[in-house]
Biopython code that builds the backbone (N, CA, C, O; Angstrom):
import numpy as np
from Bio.PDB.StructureBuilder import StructureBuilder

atoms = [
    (1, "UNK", "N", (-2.396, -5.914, 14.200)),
    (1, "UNK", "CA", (-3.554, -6.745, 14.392)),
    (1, "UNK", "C", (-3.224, -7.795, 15.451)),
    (1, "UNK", "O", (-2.069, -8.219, 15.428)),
    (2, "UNK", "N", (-3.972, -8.236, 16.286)),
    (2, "UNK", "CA", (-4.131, -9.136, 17.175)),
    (2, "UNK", "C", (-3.700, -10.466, 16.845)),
    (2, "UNK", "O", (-4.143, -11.109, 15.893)),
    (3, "UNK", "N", (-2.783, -10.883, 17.694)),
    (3, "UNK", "CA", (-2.230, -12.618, 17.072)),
    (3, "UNK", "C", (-3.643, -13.457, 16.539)),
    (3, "UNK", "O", (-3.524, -14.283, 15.634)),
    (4, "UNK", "N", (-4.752, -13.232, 17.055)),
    (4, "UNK", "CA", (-5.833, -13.950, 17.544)),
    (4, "UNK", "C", (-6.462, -13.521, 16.135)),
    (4, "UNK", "O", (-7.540, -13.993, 15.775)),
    (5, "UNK", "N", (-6.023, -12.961, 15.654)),
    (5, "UNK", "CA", (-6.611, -12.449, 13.818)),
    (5, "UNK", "C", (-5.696, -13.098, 12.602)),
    (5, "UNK", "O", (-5.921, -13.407, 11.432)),
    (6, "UNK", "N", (-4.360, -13.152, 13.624)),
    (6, "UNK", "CA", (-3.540, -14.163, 12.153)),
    (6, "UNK", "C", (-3.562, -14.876, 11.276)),
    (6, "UNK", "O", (-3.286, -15.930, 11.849)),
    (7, "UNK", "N", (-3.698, -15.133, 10.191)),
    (7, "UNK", "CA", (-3.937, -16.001, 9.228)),
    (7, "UNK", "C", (-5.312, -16.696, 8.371)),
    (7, "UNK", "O", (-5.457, -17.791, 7.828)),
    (8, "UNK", "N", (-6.513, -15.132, 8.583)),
    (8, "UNK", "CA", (-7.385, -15.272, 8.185)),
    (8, "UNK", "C", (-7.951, -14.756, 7.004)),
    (8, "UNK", "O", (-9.036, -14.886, 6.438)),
    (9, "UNK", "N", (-6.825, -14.080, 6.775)),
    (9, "UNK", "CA", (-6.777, -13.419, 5.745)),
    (9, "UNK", "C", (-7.757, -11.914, 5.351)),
    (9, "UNK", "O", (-8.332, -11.519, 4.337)),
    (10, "UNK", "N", (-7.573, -11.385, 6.724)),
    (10, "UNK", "CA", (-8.217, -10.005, 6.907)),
    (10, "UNK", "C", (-7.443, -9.053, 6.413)),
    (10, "UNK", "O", (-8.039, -8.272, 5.671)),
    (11, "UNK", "N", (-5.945, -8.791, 6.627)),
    (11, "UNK", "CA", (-5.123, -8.040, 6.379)),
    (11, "UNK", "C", (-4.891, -7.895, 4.957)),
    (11, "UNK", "O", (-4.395, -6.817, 4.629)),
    (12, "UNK", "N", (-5.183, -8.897, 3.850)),
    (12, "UNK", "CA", (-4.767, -9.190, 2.406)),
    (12, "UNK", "C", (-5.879, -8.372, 1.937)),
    (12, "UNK", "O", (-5.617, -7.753, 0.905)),
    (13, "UNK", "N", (-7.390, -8.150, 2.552)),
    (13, "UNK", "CA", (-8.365, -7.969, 2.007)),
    (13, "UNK", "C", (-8.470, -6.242, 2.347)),
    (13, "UNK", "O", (-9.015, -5.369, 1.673)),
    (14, "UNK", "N", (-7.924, -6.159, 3.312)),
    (14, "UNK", "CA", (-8.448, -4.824, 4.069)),
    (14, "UNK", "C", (-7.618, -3.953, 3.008)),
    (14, "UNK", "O", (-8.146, -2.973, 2.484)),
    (15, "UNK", "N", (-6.229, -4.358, 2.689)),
    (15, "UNK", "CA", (-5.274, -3.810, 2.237)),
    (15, "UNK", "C", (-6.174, -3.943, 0.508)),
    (15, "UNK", "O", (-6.223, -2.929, -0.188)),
    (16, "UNK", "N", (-6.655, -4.939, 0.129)),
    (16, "UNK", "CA", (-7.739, -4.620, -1.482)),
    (16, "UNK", "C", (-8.091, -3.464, -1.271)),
    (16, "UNK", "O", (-7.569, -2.474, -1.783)),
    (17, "UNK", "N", (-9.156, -3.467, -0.375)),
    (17, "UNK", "CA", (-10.040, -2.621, -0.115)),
    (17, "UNK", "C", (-9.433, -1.036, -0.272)),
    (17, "UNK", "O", (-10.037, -0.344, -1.092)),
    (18, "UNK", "N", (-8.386, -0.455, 0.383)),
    (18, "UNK", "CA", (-7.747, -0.001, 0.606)),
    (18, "UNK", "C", (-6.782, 0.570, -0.567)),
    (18, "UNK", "O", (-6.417, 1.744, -0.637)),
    (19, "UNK", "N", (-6.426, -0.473, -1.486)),
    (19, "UNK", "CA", (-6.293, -0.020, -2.885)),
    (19, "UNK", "C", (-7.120, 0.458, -3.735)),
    (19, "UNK", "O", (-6.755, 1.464, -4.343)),
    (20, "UNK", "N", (-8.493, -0.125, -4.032)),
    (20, "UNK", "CA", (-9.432, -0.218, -4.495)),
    (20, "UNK", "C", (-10.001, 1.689, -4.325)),
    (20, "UNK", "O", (-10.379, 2.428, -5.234)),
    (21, "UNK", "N", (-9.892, 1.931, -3.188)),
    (21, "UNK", "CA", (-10.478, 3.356, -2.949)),
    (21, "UNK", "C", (-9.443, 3.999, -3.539)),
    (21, "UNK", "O", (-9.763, 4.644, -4.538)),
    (22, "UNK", "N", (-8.169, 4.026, -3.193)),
    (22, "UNK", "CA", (-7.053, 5.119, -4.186)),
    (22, "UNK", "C", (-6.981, 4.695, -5.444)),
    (22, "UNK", "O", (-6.205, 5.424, -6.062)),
    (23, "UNK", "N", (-7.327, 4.048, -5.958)),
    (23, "UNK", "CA", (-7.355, 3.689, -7.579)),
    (23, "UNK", "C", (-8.390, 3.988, -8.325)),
    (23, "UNK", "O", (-8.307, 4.186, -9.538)),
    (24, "UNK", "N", (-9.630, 4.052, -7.541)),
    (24, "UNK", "CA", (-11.077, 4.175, -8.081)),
    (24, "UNK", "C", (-11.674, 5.425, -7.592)),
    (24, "UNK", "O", (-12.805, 5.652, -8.019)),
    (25, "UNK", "N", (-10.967, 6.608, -6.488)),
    (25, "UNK", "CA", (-12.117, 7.184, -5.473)),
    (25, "UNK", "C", (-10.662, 8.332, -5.318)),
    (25, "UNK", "O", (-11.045, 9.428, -5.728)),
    (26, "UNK", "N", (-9.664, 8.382, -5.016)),
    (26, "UNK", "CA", (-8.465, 9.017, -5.662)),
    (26, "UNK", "C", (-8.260, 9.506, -6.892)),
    (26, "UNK", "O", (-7.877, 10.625, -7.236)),
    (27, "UNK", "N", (-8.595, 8.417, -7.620)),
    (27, "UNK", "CA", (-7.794, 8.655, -8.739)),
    (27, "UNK", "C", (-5.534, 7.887, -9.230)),
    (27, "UNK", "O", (-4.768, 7.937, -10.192)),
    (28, "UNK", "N", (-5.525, 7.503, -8.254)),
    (28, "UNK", "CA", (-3.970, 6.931, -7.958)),
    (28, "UNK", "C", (-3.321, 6.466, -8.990)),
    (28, "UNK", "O", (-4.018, 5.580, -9.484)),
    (29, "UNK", "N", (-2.391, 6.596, -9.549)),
    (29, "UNK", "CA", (-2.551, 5.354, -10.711)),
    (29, "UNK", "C", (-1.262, 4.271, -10.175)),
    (29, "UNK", "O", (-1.244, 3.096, -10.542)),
    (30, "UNK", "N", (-0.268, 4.826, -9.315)),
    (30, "UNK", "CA", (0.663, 3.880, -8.130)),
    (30, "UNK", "C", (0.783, 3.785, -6.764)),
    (30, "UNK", "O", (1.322, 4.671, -6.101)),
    (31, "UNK", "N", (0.248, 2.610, -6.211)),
    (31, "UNK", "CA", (0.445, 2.432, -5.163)),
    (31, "UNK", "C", (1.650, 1.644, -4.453)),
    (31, "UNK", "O", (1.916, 0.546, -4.940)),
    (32, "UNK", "N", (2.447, 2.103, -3.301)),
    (32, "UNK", "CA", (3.389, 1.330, -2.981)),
    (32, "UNK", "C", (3.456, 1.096, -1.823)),
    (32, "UNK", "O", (2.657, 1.499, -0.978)),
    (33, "UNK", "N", (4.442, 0.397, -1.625)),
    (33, "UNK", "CA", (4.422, -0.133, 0.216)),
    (33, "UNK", "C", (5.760, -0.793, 0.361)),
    (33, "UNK", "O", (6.222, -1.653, -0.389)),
    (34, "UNK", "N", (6.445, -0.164, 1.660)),
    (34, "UNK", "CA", (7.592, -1.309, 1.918)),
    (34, "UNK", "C", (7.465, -2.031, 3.511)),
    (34, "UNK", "O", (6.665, -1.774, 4.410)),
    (35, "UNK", "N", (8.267, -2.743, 3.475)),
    (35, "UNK", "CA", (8.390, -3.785, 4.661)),
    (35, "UNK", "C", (9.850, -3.750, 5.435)),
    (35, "UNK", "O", (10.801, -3.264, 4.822)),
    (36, "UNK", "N", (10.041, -4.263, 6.783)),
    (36, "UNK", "CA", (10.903, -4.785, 6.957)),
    (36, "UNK", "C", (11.759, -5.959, 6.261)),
    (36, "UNK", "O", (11.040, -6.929, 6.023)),
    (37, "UNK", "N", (12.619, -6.071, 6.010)),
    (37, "UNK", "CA", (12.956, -7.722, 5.278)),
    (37, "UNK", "C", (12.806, -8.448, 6.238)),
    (37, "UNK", "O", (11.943, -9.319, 6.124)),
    (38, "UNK", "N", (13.383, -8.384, 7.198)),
    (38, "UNK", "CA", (13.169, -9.545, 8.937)),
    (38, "UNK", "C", (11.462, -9.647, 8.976)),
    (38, "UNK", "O", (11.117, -10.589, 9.691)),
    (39, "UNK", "N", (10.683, -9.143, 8.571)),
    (39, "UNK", "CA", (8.735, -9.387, 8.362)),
    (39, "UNK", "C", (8.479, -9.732, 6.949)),
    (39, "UNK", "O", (8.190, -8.925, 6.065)),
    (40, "UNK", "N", (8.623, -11.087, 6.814)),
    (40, "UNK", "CA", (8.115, -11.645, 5.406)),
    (40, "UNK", "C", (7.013, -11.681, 4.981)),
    (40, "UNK", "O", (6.631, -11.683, 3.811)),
    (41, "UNK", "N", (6.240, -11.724, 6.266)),
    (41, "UNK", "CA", (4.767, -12.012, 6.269)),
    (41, "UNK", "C", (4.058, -10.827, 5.697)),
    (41, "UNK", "O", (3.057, -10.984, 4.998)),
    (42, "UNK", "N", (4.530, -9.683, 5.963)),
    (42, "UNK", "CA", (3.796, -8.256, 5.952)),
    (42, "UNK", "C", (4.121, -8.249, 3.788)),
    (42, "UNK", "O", (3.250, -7.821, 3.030)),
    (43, "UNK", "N", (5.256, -8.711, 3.361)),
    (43, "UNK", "CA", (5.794, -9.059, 1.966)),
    (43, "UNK", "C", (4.247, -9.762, 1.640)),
    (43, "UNK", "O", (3.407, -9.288, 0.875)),
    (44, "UNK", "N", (4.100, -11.256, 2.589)),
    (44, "UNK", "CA", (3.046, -12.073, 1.551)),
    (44, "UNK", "C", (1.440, -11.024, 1.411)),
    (44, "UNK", "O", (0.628, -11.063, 0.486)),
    (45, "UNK", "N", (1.401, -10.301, 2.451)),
    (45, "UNK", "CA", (0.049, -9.619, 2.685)),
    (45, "UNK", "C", (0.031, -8.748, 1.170)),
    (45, "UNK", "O", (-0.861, -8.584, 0.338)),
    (46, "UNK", "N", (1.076, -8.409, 1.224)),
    (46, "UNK", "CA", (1.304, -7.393, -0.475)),
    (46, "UNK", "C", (0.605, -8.520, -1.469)),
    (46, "UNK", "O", (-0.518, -8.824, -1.869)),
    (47, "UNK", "N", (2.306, -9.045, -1.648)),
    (47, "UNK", "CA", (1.817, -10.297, -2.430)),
    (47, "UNK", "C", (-0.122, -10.549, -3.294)),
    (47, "UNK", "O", (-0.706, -10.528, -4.377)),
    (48, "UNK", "N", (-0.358, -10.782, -1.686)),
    (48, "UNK", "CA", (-2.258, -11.619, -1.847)),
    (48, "UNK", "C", (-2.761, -10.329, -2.269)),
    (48, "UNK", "O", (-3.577, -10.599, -3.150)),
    (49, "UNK", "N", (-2.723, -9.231, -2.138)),
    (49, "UNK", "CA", (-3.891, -7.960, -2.147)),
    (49, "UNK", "C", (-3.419, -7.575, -3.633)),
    (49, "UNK", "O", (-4.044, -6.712, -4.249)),
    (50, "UNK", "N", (-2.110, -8.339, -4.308)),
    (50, "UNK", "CA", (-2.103, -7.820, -5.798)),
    (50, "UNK", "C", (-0.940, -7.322, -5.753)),
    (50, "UNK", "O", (-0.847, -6.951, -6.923)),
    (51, "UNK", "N", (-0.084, -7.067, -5.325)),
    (51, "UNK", "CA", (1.025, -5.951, -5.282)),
    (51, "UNK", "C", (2.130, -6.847, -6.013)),
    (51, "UNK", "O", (1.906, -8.050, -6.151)),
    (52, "UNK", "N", (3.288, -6.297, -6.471)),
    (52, "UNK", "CA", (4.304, -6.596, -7.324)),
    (52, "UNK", "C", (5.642, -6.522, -6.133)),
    (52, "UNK", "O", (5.752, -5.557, -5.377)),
    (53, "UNK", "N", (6.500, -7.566, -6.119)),
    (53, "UNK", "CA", (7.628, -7.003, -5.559)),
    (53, "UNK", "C", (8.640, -6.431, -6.890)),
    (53, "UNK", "O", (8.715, -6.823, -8.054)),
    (54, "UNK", "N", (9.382, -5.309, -6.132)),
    (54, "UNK", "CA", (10.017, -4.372, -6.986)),
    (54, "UNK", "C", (11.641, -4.761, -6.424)),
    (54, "UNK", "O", (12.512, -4.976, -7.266)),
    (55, "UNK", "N", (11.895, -4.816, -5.242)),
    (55, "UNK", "CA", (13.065, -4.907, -4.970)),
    (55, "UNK", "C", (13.115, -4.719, -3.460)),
    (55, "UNK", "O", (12.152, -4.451, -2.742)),
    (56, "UNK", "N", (14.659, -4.938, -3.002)),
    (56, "UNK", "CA", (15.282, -4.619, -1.796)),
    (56, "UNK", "C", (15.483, -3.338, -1.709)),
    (56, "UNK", "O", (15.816, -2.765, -2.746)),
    (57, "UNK", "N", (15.345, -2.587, -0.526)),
    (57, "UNK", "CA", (16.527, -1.645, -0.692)),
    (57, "UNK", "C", (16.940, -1.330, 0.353)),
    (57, "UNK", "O", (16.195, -1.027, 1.285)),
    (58, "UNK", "N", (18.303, -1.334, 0.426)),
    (58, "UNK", "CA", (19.147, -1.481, 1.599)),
    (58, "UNK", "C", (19.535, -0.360, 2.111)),
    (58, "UNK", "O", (19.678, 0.776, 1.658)),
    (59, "UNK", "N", (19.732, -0.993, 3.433)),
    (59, "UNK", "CA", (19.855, 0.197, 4.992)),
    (59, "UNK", "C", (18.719, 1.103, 4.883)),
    (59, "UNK", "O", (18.730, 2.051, 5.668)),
    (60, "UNK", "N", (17.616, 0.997, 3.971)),
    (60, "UNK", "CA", (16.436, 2.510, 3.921)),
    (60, "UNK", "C", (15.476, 2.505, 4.653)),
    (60, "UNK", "O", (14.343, 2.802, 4.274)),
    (61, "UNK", "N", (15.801, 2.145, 5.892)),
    (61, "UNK", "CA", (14.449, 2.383, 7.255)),
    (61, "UNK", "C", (15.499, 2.155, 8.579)),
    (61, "UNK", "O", (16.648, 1.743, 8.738)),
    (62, "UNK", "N", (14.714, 2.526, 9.182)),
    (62, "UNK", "CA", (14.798, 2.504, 10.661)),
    (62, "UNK", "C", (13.513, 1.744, 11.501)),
    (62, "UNK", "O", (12.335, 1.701, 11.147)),
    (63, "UNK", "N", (14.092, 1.198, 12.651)),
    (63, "UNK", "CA", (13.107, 0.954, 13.717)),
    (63, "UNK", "C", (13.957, 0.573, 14.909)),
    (63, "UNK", "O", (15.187, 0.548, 14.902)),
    (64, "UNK", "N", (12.937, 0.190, 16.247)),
    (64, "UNK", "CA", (13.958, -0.048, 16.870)),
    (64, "UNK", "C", (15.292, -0.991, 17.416)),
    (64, "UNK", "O", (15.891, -1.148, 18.480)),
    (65, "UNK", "N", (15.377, -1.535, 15.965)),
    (65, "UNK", "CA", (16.376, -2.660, 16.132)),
    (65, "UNK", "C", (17.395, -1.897, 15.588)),
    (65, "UNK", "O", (18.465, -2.502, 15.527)),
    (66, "UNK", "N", (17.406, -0.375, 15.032)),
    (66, "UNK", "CA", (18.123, -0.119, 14.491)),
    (66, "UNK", "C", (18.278, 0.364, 12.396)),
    (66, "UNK", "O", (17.281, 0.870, 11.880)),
    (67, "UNK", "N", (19.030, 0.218, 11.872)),
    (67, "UNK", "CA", (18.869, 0.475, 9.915)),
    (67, "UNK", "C", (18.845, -0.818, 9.547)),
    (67, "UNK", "O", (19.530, -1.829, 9.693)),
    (68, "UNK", "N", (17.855, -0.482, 9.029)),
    (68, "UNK", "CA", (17.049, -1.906, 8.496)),
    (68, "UNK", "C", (17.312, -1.674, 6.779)),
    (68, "UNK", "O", (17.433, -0.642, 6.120)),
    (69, "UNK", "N", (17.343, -3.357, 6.332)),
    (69, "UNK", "CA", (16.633, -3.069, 4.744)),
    (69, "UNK", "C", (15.367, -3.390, 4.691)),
    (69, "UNK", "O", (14.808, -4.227, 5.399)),
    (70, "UNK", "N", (14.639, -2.390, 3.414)),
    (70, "UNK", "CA", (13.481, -2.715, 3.314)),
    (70, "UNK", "C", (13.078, -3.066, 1.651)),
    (70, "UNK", "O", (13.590, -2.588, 0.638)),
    (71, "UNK", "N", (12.083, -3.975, 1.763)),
    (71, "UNK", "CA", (11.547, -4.981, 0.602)),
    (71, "UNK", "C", (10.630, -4.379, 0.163)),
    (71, "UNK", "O", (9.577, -4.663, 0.733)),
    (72, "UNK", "N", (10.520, -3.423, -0.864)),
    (72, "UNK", "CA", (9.303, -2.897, -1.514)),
    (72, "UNK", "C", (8.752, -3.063, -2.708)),
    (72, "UNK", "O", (9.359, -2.962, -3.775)),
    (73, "UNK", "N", (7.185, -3.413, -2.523)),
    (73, "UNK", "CA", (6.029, -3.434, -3.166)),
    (73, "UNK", "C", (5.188, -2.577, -3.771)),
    (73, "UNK", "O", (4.617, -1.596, -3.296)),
    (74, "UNK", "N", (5.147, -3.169, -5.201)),
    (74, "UNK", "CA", (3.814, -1.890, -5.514)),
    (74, "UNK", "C", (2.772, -2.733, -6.662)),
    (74, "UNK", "O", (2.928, -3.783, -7.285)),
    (75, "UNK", "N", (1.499, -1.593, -6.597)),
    (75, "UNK", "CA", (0.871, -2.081, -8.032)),
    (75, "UNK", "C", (0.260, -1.125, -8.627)),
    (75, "UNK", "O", (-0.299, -0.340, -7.860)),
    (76, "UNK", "N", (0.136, -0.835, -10.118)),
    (76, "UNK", "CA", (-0.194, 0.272, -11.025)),
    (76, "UNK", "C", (-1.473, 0.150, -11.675)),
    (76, "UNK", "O", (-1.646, -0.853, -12.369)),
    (77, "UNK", "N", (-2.269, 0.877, -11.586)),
    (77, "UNK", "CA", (-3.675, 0.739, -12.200)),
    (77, "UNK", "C", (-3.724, -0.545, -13.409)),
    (77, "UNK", "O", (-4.597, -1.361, -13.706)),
    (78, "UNK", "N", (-2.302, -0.271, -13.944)),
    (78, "UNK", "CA", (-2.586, -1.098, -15.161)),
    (78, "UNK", "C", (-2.828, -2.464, -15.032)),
    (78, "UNK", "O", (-3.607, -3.134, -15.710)),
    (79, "UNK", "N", (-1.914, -2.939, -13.869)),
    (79, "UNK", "CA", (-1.867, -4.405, -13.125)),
    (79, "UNK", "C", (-3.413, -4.812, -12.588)),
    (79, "UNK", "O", (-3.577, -5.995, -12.288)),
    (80, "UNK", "N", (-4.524, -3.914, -12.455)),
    (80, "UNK", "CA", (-5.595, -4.481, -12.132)),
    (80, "UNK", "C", (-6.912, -4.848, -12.960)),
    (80, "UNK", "O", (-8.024, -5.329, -12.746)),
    (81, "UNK", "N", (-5.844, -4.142, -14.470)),
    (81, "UNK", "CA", (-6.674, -4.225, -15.396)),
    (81, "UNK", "C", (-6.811, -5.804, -16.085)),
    (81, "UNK", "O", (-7.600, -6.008, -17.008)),
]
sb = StructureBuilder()
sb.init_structure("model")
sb.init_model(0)
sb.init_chain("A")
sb.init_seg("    ")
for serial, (resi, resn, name, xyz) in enumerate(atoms, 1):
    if name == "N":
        sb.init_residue(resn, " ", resi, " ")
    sb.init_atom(name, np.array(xyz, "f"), 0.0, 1.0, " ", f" {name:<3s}", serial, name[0])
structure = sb.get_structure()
């Protein structure tokens, strides 16, 4: 997303939205997501849209900085109940 969109809280919502259809329109009953750890921010976007942090897990991605750890998120039908 565009710097010029930062901090409006589009990304927290889009990402509801976005749950909302695999939980309700799927059928899903877990959704997950991981992050860079060096991108905290992409962590708080989880965070706001409902998501649970679960843990670190180390060296398990790539990009181009190289093996990254990554910080992953999730949330279970039950959590929206």
């Amino acid at each position: 997303m565009s710097k010029a969109y930062w901090g409006q809280e589009l990304m927290p919502e889009a990402l509801k939205g976005v749950m909302d259809y695999l939980f309700d329109v799927v059928g899903m009953n877990r959704v997950a997501a991981t992050h860079d750890v060096n991108n905290p921010k992409s962590g708080r976007v989880m965070a706001k849209a409902g998501m649970k942090y679960e843990g670190t897990l180390r060296q398990a991605g790539r990009n181009i900085q190289g093996v990254i750890d990554e910080v992953c998120y999730s949330c279970i039908r039950a959590d929206r109940e």
